[in-house]
C-alpha positions in Angstrom: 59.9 94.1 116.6 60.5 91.9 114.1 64.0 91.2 112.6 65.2 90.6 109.2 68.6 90.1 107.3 71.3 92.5 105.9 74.0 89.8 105.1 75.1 88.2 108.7 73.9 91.1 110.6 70.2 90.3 112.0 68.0 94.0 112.0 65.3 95.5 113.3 62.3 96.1 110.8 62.4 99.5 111.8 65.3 101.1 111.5 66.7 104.8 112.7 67.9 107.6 109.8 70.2 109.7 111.7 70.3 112.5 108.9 68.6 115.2 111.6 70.7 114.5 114.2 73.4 116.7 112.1 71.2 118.8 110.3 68.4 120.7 112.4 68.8 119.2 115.5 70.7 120.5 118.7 73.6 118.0 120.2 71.3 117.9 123.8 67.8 116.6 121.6 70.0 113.2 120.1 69.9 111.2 123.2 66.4 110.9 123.9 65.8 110.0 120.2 68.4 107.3 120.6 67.0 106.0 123.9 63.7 106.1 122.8 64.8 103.5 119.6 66.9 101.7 122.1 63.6 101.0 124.2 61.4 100.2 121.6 63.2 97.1 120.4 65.2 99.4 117.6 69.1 97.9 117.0 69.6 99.6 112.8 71.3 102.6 113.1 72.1 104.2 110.1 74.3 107.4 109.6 76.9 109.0 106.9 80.2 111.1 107.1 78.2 113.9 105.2 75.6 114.4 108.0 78.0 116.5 109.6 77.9 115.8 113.5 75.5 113.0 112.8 78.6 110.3 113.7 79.9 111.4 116.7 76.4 111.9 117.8 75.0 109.3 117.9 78.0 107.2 118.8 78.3 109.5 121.8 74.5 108.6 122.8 74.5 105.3 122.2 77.4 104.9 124.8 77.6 101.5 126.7 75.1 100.1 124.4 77.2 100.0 121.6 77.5 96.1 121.2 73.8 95.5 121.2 73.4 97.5 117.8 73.9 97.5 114.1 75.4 100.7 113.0 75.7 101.7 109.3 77.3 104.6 107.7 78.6 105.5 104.4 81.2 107.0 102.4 81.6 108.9 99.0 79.6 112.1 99.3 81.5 115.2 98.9 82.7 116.1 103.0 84.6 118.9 104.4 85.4 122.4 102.8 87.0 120.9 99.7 84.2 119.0 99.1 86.2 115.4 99.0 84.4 112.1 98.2 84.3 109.7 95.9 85.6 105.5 96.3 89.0 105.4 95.4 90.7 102.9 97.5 93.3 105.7 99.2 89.6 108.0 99.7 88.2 104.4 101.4 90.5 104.5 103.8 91.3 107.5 105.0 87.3 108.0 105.4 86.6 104.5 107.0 89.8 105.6 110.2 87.1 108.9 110.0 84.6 107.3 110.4 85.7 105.1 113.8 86.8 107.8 115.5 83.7 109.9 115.2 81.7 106.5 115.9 84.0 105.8 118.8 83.8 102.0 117.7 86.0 100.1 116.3 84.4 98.5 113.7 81.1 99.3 111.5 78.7 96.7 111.0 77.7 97.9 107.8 79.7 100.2 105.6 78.3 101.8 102.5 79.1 103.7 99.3 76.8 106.5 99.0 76.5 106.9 96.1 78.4 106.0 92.3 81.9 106.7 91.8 82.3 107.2 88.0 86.0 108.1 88.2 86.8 104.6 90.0 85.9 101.4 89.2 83.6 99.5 91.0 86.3 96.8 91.1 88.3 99.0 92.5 86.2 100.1 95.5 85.3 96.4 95.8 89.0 95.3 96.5 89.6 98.0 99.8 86.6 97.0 100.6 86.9 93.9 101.2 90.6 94.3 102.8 88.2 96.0 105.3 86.0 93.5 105.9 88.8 91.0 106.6 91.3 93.1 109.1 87.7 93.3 110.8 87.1 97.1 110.5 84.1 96.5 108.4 81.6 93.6 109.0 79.2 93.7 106.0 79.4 96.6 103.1 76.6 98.2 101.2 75.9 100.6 98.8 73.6 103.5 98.0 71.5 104.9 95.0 72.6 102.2 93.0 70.5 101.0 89.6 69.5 98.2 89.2 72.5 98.0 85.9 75.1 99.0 88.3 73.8 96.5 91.0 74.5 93.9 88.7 78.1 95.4 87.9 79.0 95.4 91.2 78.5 91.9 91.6 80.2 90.7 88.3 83.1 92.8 89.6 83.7 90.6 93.0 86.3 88.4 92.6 86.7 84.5 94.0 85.8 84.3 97.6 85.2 88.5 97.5 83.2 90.6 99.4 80.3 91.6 97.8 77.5 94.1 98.8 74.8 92.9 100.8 72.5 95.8 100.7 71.3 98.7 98.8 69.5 101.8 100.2 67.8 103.6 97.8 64.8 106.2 97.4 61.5 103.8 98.1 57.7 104.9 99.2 54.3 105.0 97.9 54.8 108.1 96.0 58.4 107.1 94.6 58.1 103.5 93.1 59.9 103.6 90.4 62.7 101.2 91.9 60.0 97.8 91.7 60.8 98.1 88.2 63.9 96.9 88.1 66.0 97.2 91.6 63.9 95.3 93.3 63.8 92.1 91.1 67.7 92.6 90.9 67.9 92.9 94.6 65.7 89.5 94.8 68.2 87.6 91.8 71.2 88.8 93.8 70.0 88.2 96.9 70.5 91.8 98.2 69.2 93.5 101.5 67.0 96.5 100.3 66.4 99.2 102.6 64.5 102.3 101.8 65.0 106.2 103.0 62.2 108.6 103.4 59.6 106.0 103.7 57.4 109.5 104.6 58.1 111.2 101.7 59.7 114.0 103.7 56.4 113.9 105.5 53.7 114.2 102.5 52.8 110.4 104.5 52.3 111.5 107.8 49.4 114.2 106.8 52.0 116.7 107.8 51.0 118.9 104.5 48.2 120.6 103.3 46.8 120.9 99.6 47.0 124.4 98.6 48.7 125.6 102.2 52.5 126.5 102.6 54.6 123.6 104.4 54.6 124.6 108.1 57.5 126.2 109.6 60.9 124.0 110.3 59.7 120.8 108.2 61.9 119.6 105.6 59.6 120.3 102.7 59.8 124.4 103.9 63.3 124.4 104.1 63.4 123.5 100.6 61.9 126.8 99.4 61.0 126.1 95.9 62.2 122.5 95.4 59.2 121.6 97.6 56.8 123.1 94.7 56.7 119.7 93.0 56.3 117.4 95.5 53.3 119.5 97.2 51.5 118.7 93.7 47.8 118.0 93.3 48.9 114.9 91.4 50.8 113.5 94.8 48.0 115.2 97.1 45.4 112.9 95.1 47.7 109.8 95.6 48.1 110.8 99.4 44.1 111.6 100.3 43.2 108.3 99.1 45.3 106.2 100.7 44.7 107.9 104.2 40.9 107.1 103.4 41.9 103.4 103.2 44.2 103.4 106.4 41.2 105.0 108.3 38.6 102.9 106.8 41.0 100.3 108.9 41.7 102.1 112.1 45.1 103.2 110.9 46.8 106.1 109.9 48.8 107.0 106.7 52.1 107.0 108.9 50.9 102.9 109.2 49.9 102.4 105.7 53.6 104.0 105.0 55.1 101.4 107.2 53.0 98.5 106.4 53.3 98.8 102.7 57.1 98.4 102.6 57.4 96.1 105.2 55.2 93.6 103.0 58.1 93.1 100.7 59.8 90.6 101.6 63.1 91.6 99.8 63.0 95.4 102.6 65.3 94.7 105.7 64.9 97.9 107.1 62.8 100.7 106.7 64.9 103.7 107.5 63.0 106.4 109.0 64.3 109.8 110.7 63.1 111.6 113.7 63.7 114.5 115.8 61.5 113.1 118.6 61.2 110.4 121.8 56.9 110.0 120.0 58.1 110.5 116.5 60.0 106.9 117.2 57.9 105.1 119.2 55.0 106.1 116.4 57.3 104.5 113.8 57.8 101.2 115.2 54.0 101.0 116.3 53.3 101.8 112.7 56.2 99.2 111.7 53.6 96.6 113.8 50.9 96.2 110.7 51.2 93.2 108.6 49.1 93.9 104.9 47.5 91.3 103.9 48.1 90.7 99.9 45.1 91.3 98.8 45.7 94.7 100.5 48.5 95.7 99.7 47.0 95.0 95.8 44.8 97.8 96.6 46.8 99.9 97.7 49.1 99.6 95.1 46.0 100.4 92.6 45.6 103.4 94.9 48.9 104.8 94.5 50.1 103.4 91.0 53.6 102.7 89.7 55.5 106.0 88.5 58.8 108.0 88.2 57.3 110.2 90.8 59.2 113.1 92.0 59.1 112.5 95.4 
């Protein structure tokens, strides 16, 4: 497995989403997913305080092996029956003490704003933050969903000697490219971490789907309902059909080209992928094993071109 950088904090290539271990998944199915990462050379764990049971989950399964990981989480989203969120430092707080006891650590390695606050100022969130960082609750802090404007606000914000963010995690595959536009080159000017979720495309990459067929029962795409109509478009099924011809020209599958393709950028850290299963991991870090070549990835990226796609 190879490793890369978030900050100070040295990550596996693959990482682990643990947005299904609260959300579909049974307490009794976490541990095997999490031994499974453990075995195959995975140490990014990456969580939120909105993924319901998703925290004290997977702290409870990672157990005695706490210390030889990198766990993430973040803060902001709207949580509990009042729907609370946001980064106001008093919010910051309250949700980071949350967030250690569901954990059962007591620190995070990397701590992340979910998503903008447009009632607090980034200055603002900046400022707890980095009291964090320093009474050694927090080790590195990140954000989420961030453009590539307020990237760059974020960092004029820091003050001397500050904490600033060393990551962003952000919507990233072949059918969503629409951050190389302008995160990306920000993330490489600032220096940032980049790490991208649903690297599958809620599965359109793994072959999972079927042109003109309903999503199968229990995937993501089919509990969507109707939101799902878009992304099972002809436009995206066009994208996706050629690009498994080019993996298996190559003796690969689209799962591989998925992996491969992000991890040629030099500026990913991570490449956050979910699973439910012990062989849904293990095929994620074999995939996380093929190195593109740049003339390849050229045509791939001529195979799957540059658009605000909707998925």
């Amino acid at each position: 497995m190879d490793m890369r950088q978030i900050g100070t904090l040295e990550v596996s290539l693959v990482g682990l989403g643990t947005n299904n271990f609260g959300f579909g998944m049974r307490g009794d199915e976490v541990p095997p997913v999490v031994d499974a990462a453990l075995e195959s050379g995975i140490n990014f764990f990456d969580t939120a305080d909105s993924y319901l049971e998703s925290e004290e989950r997977l702290g409870q399964a990672l157990g005695r092996h706490r210390d030889e990981v990198v766990v993430a989480t973040k803060f902001g989203s709207p949580v509990g029956e009042n729907g609370t969120g946001g980064a106001a430092p008093r919010y910051v707080r309250e949700a980071v003490e949350r967030s250690l006891q569901r954990l059962g650590t007591d620190r995070i390695d990397l701590y992340q704003l979910h998503r903008p606050d447009p009632e607090t100022p980034i200055a603002d969130t900046l400022g707890v933050l980095d009291e964090l960082v320093h009474e050694g609750k927090v080790r590195e802090i990140g954000c989420s969903n961030f453009s590539a404007a307020q990237l760059g606000e974020a960092d004029a914000a820091v003050v001397p000697g500050g904490s600033r963010f060393a990551s962003v995690q952000n919507h990233f595959n072949l059918l969503n490219r629409k951050d190389e536009q302008e995160v990306l080159p920000e993330c490489r000017h600032l220096g940032l971490a980049y790490l991208p979720y649903f690297p599958l495309a809620s599965g359109l990459l793994t072959g999972k789907y079927s042109r003109g067929e309903a999503p199968p029962p229990g995937t993501r795409l089919q509990r969507w309902g109707d939101r799902a109509a878009g992304e099972l478009s002809d436009e995206n099924f066009d994208v996706v059909e050629a690009l498994n011809a080019w993996a298996a020209e190559r003796g690969h599958t689209l799962l591989d080209l998925a992996f491969a393709w992000l991890a040629a950028k030099p500026v990913v850290a991570s490449v956050i992928a979910g699973a439910t299963k012990a062989e849904q991991v293990r095929a994620n870090v074999a995939a996380g094993a093929w190195r593109l070549s740049p003339e390849e990835v050229a045509e791939v990226d001529a195979l799957a071109p540059t658009m605000p796609a909707r998925t």
